[in-house]
C-alpha positions in Angstrom: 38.9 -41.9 109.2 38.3 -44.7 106.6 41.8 -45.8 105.4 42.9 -48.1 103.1 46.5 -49.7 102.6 47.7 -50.8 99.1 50.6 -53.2 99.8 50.2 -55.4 102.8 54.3 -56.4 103.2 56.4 -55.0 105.9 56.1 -51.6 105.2 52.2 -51.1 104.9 50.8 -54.1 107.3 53.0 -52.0 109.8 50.9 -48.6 108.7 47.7 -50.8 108.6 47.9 -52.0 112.2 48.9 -48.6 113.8 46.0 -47.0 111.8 43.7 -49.4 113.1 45.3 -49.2 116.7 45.2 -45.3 116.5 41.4 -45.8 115.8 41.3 -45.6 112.3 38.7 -47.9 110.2 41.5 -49.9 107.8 40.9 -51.7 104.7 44.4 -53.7 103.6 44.8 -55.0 100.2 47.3 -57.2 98.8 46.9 -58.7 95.6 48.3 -62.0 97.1 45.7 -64.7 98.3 47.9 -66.6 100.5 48.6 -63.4 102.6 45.5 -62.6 103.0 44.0 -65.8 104.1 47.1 -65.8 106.9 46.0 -62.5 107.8 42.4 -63.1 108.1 43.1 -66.1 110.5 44.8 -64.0 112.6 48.5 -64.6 111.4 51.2 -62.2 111.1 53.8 -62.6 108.1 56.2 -60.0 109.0 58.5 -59.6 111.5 57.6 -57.4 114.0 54.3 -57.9 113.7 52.8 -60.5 115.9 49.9 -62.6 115.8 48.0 -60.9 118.8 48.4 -57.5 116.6 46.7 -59.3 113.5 44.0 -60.3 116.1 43.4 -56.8 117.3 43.2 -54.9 114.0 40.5 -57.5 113.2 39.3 -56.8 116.3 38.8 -53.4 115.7 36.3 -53.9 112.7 39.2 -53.1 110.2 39.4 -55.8 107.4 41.9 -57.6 104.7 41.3 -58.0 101.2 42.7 -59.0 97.7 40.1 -57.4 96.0 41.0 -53.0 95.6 37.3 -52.7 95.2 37.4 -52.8 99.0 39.1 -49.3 99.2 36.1 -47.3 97.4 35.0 -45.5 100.1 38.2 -44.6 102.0 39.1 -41.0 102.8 42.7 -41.7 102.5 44.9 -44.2 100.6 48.4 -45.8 101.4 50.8 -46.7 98.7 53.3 -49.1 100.0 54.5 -51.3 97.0 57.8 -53.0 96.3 60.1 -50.6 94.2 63.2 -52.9 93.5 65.8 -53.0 90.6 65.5 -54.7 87.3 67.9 -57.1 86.1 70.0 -53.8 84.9 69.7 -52.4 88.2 67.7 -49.7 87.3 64.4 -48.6 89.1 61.0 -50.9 88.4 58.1 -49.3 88.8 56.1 -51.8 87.5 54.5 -52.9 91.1 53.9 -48.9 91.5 52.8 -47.7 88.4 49.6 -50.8 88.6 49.4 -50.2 92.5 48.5 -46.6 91.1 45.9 -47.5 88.4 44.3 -49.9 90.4 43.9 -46.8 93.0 43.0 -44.8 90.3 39.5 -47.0 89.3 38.4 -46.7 93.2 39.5 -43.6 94.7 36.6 -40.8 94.7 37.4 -37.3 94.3 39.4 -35.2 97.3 40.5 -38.8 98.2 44.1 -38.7 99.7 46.4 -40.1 97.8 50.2 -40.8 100.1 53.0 -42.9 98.4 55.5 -44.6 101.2 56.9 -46.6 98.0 60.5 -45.4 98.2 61.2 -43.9 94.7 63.1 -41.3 93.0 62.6 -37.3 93.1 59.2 -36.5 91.1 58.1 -40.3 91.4 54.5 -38.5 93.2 54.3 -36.1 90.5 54.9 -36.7 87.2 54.0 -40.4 87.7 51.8 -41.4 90.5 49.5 -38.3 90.5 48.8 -38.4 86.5 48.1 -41.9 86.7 45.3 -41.5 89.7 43.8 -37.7 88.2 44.1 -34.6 88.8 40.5 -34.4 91.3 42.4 -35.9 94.6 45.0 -34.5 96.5 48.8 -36.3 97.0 51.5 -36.8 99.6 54.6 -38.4 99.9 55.7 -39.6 103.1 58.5 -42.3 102.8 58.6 -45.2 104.6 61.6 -44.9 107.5 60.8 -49.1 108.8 64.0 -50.8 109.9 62.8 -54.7 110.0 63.6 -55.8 113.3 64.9 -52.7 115.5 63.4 -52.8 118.1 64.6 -49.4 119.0 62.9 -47.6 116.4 59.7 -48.3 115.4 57.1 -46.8 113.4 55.6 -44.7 116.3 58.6 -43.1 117.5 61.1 -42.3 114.1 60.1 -38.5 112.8 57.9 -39.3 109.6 59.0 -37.2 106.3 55.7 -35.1 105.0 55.8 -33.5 101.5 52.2 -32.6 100.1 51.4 -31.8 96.3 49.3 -28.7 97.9 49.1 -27.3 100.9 45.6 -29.2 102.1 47.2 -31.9 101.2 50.0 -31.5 103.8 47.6 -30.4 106.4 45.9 -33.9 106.2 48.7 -35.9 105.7 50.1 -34.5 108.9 46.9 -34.9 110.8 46.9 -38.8 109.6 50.3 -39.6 110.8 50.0 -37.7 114.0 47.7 -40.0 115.0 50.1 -42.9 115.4 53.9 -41.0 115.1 55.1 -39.0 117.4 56.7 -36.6 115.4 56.4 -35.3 111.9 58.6 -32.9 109.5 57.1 -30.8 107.2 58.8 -30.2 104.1 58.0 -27.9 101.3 57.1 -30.4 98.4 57.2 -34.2 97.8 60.1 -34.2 96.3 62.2 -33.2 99.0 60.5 -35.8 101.2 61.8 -38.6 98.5 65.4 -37.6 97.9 65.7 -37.0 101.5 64.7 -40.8 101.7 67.3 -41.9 98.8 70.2 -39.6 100.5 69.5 -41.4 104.0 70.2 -44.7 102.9 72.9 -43.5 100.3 74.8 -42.0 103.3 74.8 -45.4 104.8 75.9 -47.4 101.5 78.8 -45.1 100.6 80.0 -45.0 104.3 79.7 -48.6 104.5 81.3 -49.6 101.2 84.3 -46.7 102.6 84.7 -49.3 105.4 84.3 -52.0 103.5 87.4 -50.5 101.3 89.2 -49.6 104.6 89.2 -53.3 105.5 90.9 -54.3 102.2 93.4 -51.9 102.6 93.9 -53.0 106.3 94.2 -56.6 105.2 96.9 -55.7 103.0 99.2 -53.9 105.9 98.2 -56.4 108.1 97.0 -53.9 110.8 93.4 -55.1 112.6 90.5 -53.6 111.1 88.2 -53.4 114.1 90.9 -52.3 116.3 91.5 -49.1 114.0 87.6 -49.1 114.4 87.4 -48.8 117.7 90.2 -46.5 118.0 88.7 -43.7 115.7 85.7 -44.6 117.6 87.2 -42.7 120.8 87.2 -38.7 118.7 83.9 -38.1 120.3 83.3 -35.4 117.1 83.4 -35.6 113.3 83.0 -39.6 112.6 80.7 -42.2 112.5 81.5 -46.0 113.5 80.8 -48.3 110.5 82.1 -52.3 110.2 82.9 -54.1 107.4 80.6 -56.6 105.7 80.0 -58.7 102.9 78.0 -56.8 101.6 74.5 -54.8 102.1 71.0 -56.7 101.5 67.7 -55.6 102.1 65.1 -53.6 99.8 66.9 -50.2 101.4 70.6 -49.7 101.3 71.5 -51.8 97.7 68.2 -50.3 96.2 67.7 -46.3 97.4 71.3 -45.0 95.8 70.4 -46.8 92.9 67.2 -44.6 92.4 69.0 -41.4 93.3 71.4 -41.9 90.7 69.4 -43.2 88.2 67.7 -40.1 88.8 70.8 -37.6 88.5 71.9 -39.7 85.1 68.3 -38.6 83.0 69.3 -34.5 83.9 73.1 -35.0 83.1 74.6 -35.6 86.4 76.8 -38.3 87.0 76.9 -40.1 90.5 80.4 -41.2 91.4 80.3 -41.7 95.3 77.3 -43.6 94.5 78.5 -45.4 91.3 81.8 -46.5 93.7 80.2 -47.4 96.5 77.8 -50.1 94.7 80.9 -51.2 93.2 82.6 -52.1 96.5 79.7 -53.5 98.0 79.0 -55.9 95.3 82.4 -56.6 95.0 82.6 -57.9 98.7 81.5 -61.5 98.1 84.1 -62.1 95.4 86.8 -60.3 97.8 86.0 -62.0 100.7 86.1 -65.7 98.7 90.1 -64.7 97.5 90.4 -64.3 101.5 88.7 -68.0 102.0 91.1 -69.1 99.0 94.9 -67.6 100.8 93.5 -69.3 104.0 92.3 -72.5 103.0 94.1 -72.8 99.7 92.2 -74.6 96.8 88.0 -74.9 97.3 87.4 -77.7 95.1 85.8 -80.6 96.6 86.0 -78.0 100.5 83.1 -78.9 102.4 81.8 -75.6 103.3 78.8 -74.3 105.6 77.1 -70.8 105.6 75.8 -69.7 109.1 72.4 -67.4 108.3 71.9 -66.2 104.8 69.1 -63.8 105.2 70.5 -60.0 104.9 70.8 -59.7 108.4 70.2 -61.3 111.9 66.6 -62.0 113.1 65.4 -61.1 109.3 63.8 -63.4 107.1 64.5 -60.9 104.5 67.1 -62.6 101.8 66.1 -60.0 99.2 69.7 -58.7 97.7 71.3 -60.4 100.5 75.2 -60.7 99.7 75.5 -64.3 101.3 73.4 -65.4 98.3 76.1 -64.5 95.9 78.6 -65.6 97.9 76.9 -69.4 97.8 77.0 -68.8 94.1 81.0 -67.7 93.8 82.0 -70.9 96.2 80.0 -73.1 94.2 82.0 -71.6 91.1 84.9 -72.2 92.8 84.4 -75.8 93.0 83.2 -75.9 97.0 80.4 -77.8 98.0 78.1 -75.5 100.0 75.1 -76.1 102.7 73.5 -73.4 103.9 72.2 -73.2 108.0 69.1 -70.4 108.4 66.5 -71.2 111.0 64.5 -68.1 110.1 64.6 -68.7 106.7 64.7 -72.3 106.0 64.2 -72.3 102.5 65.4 -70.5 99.2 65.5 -71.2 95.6 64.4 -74.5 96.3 66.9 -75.7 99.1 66.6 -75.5 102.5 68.6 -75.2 105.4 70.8 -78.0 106.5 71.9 -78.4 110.0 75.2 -77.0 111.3 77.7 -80.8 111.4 81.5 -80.9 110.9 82.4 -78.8 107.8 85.9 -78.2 106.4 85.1 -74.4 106.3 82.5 -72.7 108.4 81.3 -69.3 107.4 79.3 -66.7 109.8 77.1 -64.4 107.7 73.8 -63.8 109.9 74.3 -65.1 113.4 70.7 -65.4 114.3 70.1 -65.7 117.9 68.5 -69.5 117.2 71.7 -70.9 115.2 73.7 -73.4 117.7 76.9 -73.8 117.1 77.8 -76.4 119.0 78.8 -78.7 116.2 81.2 -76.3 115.1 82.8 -75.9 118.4 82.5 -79.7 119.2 84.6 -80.7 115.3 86.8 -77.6 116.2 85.5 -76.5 112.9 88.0 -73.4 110.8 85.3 -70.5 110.9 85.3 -67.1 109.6 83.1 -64.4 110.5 82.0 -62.1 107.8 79.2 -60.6 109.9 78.6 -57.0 111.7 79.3 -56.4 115.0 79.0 -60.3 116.4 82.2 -61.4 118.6 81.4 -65.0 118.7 84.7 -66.0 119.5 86.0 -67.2 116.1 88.5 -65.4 114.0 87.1 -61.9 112.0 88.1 -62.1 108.6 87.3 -58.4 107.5 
């Protein structure tokens, strides 16, 4: 099947290679230059993807391209766009709703149409299908990609399948089979998106719950992660999540806000959801008034971040909490470096080697960071990460 791929970033350069590996003829298109010059030389830009896959999608007569008119004459078209917030934090479509149109002036009739842009409940419907016409045939099937697991990957997490029509379905299904090892059939496209919202809301209310639970442990001076591991030991009826700084990524600070944006137009107000943003966005300025009762006044404190990206091995610094957290120490007086070696530069600063800090501050402990210098000065650090035991005092 000729296939082409309307968004060439993590989500659909993953779909594009396992297409073309499955033995699919792929056209990719990204209206970025730059990526597809990288990709054409054989270069991978997400992680994940190597280099040597790059080569063997080329390899395989499937081609990149910044110009749509390359997707004419596929039987089936991707949508995997960026749906992030606004400045008000509510959903833009923007990137969707012109990744549509631009669909719409090459896509023949009976063409597949299947959105992986995460978006809210009738997103395939009443806006992605009216833009394209009514002559083709639509199917959401949300992206499930976690950046980095090596776990899970695109071949082996169940894919989500929710046609406009039954045909529809049926060829969506056939598609993914042919690189997933499982599928679920659901009764209609929306089901397949909230589905998609409510997975990653699950994880933002239950982490922001945590995130709450550490406060409150703070405050009776009782060890978070030791209550952790003790609830831990019911093997029914819970769920082990850590405190954080925060959530990052496009997922877990971007799907609940979809969900609820969606309940508010029909009258229905989120709470959980509304709360659990709130404590989660809330952690950086919590976790500063921590830094402040330990270290007293920041003015003037020398202070280095360990990994700023959302989380460890990621590039990714898109809504990553350590971001705002530079932003409230610098507020507060502190003068703040930043140490990333995946990363190396943001906003136009880059990464500054770990030396002898006042303050240090573990956000993501990439496997590449060395510490050394922090061990050498005997350097105060706090660990605001998941899950790492480094050694050095956990301060949720």
């Amino acid at each position: 099947m000729r296939v082409g791929v309307v968004g060439l970033g993590y989500v659909g350069l993953s779909v594009a290679v396992a297409a073309a590996r499955s033995g699919h003829e792929v056209r990719g298109s990204d209206k970025k230059s730059s990526v597809i010059d990288s990709l054409k030389a054989g270069e991978s830009h997400i992680e994940g993807i190597s280099d040597e896959d790059i080569k063997g999608y080329l390899a395989s007569g499937s081609e990149f391209s910044d110009h749509v008119d390359s997707l004419r004459d596929c039987q089936l078209i991707v949508i995997a766009v960026p749906t992030p917030l606004g400045h008000d934090r509510k959903p833009d479509l923007e990137l969707l709703i012109k990744a549509s149109k631009s669909v719409a002036a090459v896509a023949k009739p009976s063409t597949l149409i299947v959105n992986e842009s995460t978006s809210f409940p009738g997103t395939l419907r009443n806006v992605i299908a009216p833009i394209i016409g009514p002559d083709k045939l639509f199917a959401a099937a949300p992206e499930r990609i976690d950046p980095g697991n090596q776990s899970w990957r695109i071949s082996n997490t169940p894919r989500l399948i929710g046609g406009l029509t039954p045909e529809a379905s049926e060829l969506a299904s056939k598609f993914y089979l042919s690189f997933c090892d499982s599928i679920e059939l659901v009764s209609s496209p929306e089901v397949a998106e909230t589905a998609k919202l409510f997975e990653n809301t699950f994880r933002q209310v239950n982490i922001a719950l945590v995130n709450e639970l550490a406060q409150i442990c703070e405050v009776f001076a009782i060890p978070t992660y030791e209550v952790l591991k003790a609830a831990a030991t019911k093997p029914f009826g819970f769920m082990k999540f850590l405190p954080s700084l925060g959530v990052g990524g496009h997922c877990i600070p971007v799907d609940p806000s979809y969900l609820s944006f969606a309940a508010s137009e029909l009258g229905v107000d989120a709470r959980f959801i509304a709360l659990a943003n709130s404590i989660n966005l809330g952690m950086p300025e919590y976790v500063v008034s921590r830094i402040e009762k330990i270290a007293g006044n920041l003015q003037n404190k020398k202070i280095e971040i360990a990994g700023i990206s959302y989380k460890p091995e990621i590039a990714d610094v898109r809504e990553s909490p350590a971001l705002e957290l530079i932003k409230i120490l610098r507020a507060k007086g502190a003068e703040v470096t930043w140490h990333d070696p995946v990363v190396s530069e943001w906003s136009g600063e880059r990464s500054s080697p770990l030396t002898n800090p006042e303050i240090g501050i573990i956000v993501s402990p990439h496997k590449e960071i060395d510490f050394s210098p922090w061990r050498a000065n005997d350097v105060r650090v706090l660990d605001v990460s998941i899950a790492n035991d480094l050694g050095w005092p956990k301060l949720l």
